[in-house]
C-alpha positions in Angstrom: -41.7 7.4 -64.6 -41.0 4.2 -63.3 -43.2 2.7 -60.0 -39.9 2.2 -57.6 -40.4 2.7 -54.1 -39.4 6.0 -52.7 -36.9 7.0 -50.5 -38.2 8.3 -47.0 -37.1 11.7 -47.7 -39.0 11.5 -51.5 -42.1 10.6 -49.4 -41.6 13.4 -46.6 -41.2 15.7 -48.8 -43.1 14.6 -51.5 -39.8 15.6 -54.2 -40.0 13.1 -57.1 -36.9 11.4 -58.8 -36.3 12.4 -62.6 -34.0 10.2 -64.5 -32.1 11.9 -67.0 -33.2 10.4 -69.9 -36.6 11.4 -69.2 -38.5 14.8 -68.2 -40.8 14.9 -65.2 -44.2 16.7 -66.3 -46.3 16.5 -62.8 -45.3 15.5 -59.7 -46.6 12.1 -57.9 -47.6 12.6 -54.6 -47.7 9.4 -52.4 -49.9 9.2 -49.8 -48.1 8.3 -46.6 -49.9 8.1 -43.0 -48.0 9.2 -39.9 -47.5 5.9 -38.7 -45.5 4.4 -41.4 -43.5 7.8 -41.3 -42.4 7.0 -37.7 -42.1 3.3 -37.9 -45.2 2.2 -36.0 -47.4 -0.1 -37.9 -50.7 -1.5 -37.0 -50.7 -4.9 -36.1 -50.2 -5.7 -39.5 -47.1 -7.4 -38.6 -44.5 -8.8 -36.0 -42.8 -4.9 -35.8 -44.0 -3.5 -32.4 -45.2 0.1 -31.9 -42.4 2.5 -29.7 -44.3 4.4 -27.0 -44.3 8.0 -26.5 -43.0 9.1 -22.9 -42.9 12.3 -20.8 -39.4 11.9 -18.6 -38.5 14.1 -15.8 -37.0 14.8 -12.7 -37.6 15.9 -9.0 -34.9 16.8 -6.1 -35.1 12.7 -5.2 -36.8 10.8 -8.0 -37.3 10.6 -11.8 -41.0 10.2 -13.1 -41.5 8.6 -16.3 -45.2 9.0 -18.1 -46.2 6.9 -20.8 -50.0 6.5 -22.7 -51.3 2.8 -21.8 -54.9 2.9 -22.6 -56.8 -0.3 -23.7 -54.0 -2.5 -21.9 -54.5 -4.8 -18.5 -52.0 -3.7 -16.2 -51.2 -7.4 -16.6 -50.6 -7.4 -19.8 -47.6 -4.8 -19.3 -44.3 -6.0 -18.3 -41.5 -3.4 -16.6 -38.3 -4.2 -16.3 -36.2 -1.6 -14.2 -32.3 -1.7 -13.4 -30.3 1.0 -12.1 -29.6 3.2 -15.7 -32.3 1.7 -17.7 -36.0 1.6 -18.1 -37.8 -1.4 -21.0 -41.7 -1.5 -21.0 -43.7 -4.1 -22.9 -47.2 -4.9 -23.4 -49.7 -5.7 -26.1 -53.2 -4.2 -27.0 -55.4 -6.1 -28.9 -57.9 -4.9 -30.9 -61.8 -6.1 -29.4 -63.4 -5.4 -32.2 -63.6 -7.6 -35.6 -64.1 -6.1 -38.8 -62.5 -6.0 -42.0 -60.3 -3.0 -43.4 -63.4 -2.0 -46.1 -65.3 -1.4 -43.1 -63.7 1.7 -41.5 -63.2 5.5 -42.4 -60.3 5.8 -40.7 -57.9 3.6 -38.8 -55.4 5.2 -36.7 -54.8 3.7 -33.3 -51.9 1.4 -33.2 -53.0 -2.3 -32.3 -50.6 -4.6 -31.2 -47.5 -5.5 -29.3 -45.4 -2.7 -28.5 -42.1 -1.4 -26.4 -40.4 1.1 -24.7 -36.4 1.5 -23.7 -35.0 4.6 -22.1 -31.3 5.3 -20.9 -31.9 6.5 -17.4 -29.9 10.3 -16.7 -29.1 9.1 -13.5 -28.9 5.8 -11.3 -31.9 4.7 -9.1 -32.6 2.8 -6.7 -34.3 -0.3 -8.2 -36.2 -2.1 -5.0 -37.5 1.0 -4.3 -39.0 1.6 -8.2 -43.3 1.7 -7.9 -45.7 2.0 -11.0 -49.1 3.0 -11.3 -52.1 3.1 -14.3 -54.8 5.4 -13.8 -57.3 6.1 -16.6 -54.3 4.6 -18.8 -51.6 7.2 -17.7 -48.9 4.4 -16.7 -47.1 6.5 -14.2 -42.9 4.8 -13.3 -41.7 6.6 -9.6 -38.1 5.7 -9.4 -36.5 7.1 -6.3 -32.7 8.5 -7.4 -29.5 6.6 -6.2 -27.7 8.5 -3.5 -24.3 8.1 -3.7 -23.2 10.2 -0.7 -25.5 8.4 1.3 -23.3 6.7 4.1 -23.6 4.0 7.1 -21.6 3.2 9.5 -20.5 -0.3 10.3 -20.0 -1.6 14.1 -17.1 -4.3 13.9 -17.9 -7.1 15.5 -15.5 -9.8 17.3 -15.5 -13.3 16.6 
């Protein structure tokens, strides 16, 4: 069999090409980690890692959650507008060693990003985040579009 890379679904599932004019006798399982399966890598590169988030809603707000450990709170950048959420940040790996040194490596390292379509409209000025024990916590109060003033006219 010939050494061509495999398809995603050939790795997944660890099914194994035959061409026709030769007959498979075992199959070749390739070892693939859960990173590479989703896309993150670790550092090893200029891709960036895609955080995981819990998203939800109350009667007058919608909460997003997201894992930050390891990074400054200034070393994450939010952006909020009215439908959309982008989070940014970087964490860099302290320690110094070289791959033949570890057991197992499975923390991501390195830049990484976050964009979620809002369900709803919010109110941007009114948008607050917290970090506590590296639970990155977005509070964005929901846009109230019956909400109504009334205007005096005044004379010039």
């Amino acid at each position: 069999m010939s050494k061509e890379k495999k398809s995603l679904f050939e790795r997944i599932t660890g099914i194994v090409k035959v061409d026709d004019n030769e007959e498979e006798t075992g199959t070749e399982i390739e070892d693939v980690n859960d990173n590479e399966l989703m896309g993150v890598s670790n550092g090893s590169s200029d891709e960036e890692g895609q955080l995981a988030i819990d998203m939800y809603q109350t009667p007058t707000e919608i909460i997003l959650k997201t894992m930050v450990a390891g990074v400054k709170p200034e070393d994450i950048d939010i952006s909020v507008t009215r439908d959309m959420v982008t989070i940014r940040g970087k964490r860099e790996d302290l320690v110094e060693s070289s791959g033949d040194d570890y057991f197992d490596k499975e923390l991501y390292w390195g830049a990484f990003s976050r964009t979620v379509i809002l369900p709803q409209e919010v109110e941007v000025e009114d948008a607050e985040a917290t970090n506590k024990n590296g639970l990155l916590t977005i509070r964005m109060p929901k846009l109230d579009k019956n909400r109504q003033t009334k205007l005096k006219v005044r004379s010039s």
